[in-house]
C-alpha positions in Angstrom: -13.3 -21.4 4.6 -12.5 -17.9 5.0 -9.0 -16.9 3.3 -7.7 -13.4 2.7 -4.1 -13.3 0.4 -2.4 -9.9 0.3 0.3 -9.6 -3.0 2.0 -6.5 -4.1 4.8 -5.9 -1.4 8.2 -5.4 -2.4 11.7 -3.2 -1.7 11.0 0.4 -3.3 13.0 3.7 -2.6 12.1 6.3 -0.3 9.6 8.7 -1.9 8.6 5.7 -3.9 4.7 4.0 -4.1 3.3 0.3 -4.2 0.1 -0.8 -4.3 -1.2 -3.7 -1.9 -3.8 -6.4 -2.7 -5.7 -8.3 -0.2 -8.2 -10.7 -2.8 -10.9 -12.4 -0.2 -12.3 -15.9 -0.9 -15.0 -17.5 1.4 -16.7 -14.8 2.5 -19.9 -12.2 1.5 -17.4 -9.5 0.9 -19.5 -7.1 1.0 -21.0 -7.9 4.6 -17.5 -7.2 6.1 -15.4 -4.5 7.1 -12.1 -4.3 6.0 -8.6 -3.2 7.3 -4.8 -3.0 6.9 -2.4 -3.7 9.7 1.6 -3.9 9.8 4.3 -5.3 12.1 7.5 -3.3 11.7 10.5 -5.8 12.8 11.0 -6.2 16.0 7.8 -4.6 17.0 4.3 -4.9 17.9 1.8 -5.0 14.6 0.0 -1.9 14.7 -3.2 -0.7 12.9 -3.0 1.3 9.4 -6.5 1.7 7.6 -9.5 0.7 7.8 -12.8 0.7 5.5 -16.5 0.3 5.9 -18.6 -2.6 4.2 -19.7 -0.2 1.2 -16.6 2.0 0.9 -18.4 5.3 2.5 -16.3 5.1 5.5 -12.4 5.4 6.1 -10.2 5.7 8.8 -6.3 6.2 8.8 -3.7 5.9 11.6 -1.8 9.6 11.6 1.3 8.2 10.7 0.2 7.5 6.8 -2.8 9.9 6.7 -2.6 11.8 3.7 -0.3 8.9 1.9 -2.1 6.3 1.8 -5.5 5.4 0.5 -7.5 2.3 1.6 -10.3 0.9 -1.5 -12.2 -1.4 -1.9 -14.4 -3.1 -4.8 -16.9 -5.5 -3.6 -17.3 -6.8 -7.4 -13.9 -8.5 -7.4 -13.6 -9.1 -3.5 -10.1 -7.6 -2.9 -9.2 -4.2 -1.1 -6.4 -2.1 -1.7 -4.2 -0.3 -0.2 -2.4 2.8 -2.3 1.2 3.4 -0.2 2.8 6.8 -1.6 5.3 8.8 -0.2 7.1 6.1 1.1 9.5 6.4 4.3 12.4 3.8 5.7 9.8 3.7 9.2 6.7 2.1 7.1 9.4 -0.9 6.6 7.0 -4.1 7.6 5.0 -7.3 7.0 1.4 -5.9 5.7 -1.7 -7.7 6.9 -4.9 -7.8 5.6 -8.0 -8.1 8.2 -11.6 -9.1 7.9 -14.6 -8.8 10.4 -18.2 -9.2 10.0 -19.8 -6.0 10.4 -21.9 -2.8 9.0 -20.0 -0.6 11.3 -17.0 1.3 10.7 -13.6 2.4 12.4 -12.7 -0.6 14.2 -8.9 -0.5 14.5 -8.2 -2.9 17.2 -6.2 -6.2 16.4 -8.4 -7.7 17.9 -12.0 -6.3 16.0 -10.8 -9.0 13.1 -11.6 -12.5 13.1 -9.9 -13.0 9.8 -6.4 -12.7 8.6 -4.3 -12.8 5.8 -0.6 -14.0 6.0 1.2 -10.9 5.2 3.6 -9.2 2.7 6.7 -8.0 2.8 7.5 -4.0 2.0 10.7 -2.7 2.6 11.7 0.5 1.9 15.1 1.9 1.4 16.8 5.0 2.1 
C-alpha cells in the first residue's frame, strides 16, 4: 500500500532552517504530484507547497514564498522541503501529500488521496 513518512522536524531558533523529508513507498513516484501541508495548533491545516510530477512546476502559499523551497527526486522517491528563515507563526505538524496526476498547482486538502502522518517543527523566539 501507499505510505508516505516525512522525518526532519524538530525545535530550531528563529531565523534558523530545517530541512523536511517525505520518502514515498508503494507508489510510481514519478506519476504523482506532490505537496506539503501544515496544521499550526489549534488551527485548521493549511496548504504550503506544492510540485508537479517532473519537478518543472511549483507553487508556494505567500506566507513562505521566498523561504522555502519544495524538491523533489523521483530516483530516490522522497521530496523535500527546504524551511529558511524560520518564524515562531510556521510552528506546526508538517504533512506530506500525494495525488495521482500530470497536473500541477493543486493546493486543496482535499486534491490528495495520500498522506503522511506528520512531523513536528517548532520554532522558538
Amino acid at each position: 500500500q501507499v505510505q508516505l513518512v516525512e522525518s526532519g522536524g524538530g525545535l530550531v531558533q528563529a531565523g534558523g532552517s530545517l530541512r523536511l523529508s517525505c520518502a514515498a513507498s508503494g507508489l510510481t513516484f514519478s506519476n504523482y504530484a506532490m505537496a506539503w501541508f501544515r496544521q499550526p495548533p489549534g488551527k485548521e491545516r493549511e496548504f504550503v507547497a506544492t510540485i508537479s510530477w517532473g519537478g518543472a512546476s511549483t507553487y508556494y502559499a505567500d506566507s513562505v514564498k521566498g523561504r522555502f523551497t519544495i524538491s523533489r527526486d523521483n530516483a530516490k522517491n522522497t521530496v523535500y522541503l527546504q524551511m529558511n528563515s524560520l518564524k515562531p507563526e510556521d510552528t506546526a505538524v508538517y504533512y506530506c501529500a500525494g495525488r495521482w496526476s500530470f497536473g500541477s498547482n493543486y493546493i486543496r486538502l482535499d486534491d490528495y488521496a495520500y498522506w503522511g502522518r506528520g512531523t513536528q517543527v517548532t520554532v522558538s523566539s
